[in-house]
C-alpha positions in Angstrom: -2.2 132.7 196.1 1.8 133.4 197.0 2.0 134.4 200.6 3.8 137.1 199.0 1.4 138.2 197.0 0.8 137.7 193.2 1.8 140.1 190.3 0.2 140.1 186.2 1.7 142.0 183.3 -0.4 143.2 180.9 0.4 144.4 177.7 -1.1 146.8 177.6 -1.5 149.4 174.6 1.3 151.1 172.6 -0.9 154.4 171.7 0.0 156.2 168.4 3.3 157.3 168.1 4.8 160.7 167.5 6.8 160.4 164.2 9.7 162.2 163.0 11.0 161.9 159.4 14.7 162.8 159.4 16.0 159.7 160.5 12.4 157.9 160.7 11.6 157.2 164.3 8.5 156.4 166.2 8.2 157.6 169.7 6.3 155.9 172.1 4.4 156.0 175.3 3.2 152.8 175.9 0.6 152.0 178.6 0.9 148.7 180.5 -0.7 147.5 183.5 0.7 145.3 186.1 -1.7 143.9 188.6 -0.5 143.1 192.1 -3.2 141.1 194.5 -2.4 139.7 198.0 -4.5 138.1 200.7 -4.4 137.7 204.2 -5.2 139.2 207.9 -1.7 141.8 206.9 -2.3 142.3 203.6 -2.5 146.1 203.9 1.5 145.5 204.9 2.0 142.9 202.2 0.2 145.2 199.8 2.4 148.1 200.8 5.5 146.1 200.4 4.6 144.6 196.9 4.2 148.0 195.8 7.1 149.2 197.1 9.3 147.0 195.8 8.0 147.1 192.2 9.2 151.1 192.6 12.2 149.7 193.6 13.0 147.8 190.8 12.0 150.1 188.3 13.9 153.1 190.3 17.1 150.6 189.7 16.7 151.0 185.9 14.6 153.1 184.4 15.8 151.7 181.2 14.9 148.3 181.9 18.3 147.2 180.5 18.5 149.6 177.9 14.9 148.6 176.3 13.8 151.6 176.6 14.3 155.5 177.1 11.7 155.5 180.8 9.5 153.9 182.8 7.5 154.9 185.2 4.6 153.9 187.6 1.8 155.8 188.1 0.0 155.3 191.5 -2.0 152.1 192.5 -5.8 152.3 192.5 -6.3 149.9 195.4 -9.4 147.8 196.2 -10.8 145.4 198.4 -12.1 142.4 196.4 -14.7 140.1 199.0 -14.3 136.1 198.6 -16.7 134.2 199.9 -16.0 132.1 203.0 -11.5 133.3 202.8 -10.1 136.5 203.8 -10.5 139.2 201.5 -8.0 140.4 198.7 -6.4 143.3 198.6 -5.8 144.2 194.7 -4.6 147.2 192.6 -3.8 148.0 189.1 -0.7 149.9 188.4 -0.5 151.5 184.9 3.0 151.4 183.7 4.2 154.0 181.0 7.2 152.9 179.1 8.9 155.6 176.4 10.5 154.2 173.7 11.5 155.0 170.3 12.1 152.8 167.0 12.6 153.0 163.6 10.1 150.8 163.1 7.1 149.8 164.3 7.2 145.9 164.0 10.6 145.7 165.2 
């Protein structure tokens, strides 16, 4: 494991879209997940710093480049995760809900 910690995308599930008909568009609120794990005797600090600076980034563009219309984080649900014979792990999952519309829904 990083020193820094370590951080998984999931995909995550696009839900059912609302649809309009005049143009065609499919709105979305997609649910992803992005698990964030660190280890260590200061991984409360290194846990509150990963965190913090995956707000950051997604504070900096909301749009993620102009991918989509919002994103936003909802709060961690931390937890302590035992290994046998290391420090423990400190680990969260962070759902991720990105809005985005398209005209369609392979695109």
């Amino acid at each position: 494991m990083p020193a820094e910690g370590l951080l998984i995308l999931r995909d995550g599930e696009p839900g059912e879209p609302e649809v309009t008909l005049s143009p065609l568009a499919y709105h979305y609120q997609h649910r992803a997940e992005i698990e964030a794990v660190v280890q260590g005797p200061d991984r409360d600090v290194a846990f509150d710093t990963l965190t913090a600076s995956i707000g950051s980034a997604l504070a900096a563009d909301r749009t993620l480049g102009g991918l989509c219309d919002w994103v936003e984080a909802e709060a961690p649900r931390p937890v302590d995760l035992p290994v046998e014979g290391a420090a423990s792990l400190k680990a969260a999952v962070i759902p991720v809900v990105l809005h985005y519309s398209t005209a369609d829904p392979l695109a």
